[in-house]
C-alpha positions, 0 to 999 in steps of 0.5 A, a space after each residue: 500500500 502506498 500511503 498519502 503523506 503524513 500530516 498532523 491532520 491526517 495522522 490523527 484522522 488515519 489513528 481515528 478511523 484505525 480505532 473506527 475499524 478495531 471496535 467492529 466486533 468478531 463475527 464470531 465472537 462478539 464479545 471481543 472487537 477485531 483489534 483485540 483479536 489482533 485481526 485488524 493488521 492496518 489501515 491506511 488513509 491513502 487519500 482524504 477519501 479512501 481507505 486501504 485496510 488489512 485483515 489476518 484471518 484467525 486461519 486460512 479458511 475462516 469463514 467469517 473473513 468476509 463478514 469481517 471485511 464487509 462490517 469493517 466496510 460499513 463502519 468506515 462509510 458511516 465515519 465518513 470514507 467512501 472509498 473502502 478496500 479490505 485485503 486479507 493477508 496471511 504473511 505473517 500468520 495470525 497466532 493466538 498471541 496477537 490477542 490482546 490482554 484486554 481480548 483475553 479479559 472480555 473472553 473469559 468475562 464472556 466464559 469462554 476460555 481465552 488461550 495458553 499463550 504459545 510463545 515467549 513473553 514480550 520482551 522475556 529472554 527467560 524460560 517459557 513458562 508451561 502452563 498445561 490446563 485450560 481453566 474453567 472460566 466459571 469457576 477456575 479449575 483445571 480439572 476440565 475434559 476436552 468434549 470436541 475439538 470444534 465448538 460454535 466455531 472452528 478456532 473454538 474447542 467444547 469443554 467441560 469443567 469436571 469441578 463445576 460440570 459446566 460446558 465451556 468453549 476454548 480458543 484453541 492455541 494456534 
């Protein structure tokens, strides 16, 4: 993408419509927006008028991409852009690491359980802690048995809580 220059205006019009599109939520999991699920990766104003924006899908065949771009779409007109171009990218892959703290709280607020991270901590040159349980977002335990790899969607698991017997879904670690 070849952006417009930069000016104090515009950068703080390009910062506005970039948090415009980060509130649109997940399709899918609409308790968390896409800039909290790390899907969102850019925007640009390459005019006044128009919008270039970049989407990581959560994998390659998530069917909510096109939800996703379309919902992003709209909440751009309506602040006031009516040229709108959403590109899915896929280098670098999207990993479960790219969800926000803030994502992870309203995941498991929502009682979905939010996922393990998988890499080192930012800025850790330290040993990877290994935490293997998932925890019940209910109650807290890690007495939990897997029920189905694939839940109400694809990138969810079906749990249950051995402690409180409550189903659960699982953000699967990717």
């Amino acid at each position: 993408m070849t952006a417009a220059p930069a000016t104090a205006t515009g950068a703080a019009r390009q910062a506005e419509l970039r948090a415009v599109a980060g509130a649109v939520p997940d399709p899918e999991l609409p308790v968390i927006s896409l800039a909290e699920l790390g899907v969102l990766r850019d925007l640009r104003l390459t005019a006044p008028d128009t919008a270039e924006v970049e989407i990581t899908p959560t994998y390659t065949g998530c069917p909510a991409v096109e939800a996703m771009a379309t919902d992003i779409e709209r909440a751009l007109h309506d602040a006031g852009v009516p040229r709108v171009t959403v590109r899915t990218v896929l280098a670098p892959a999207w990993s479960t690491d790219d969800i926000t703290a803030e994502g992870r709280r309203k995941l498991h607020e929502a009682g979905i359980a939010p996922p393990r991270p998988t890499g080192p901590a930012s800025g850790s040159a330290g040993p990877v802690p290994v935490d293997l349980a998932i925890r019940c977002p209910q109650c807290g335990s890690t007495d939990t048995t897997l029920l189905s790899r694939f839940s109400a969607t694809a990138c969810t698991a079906l749990r249950r809580c051995e402690s409180c017997r409550e189903p659960f879904d699982h953000v699967k670690e990717l």
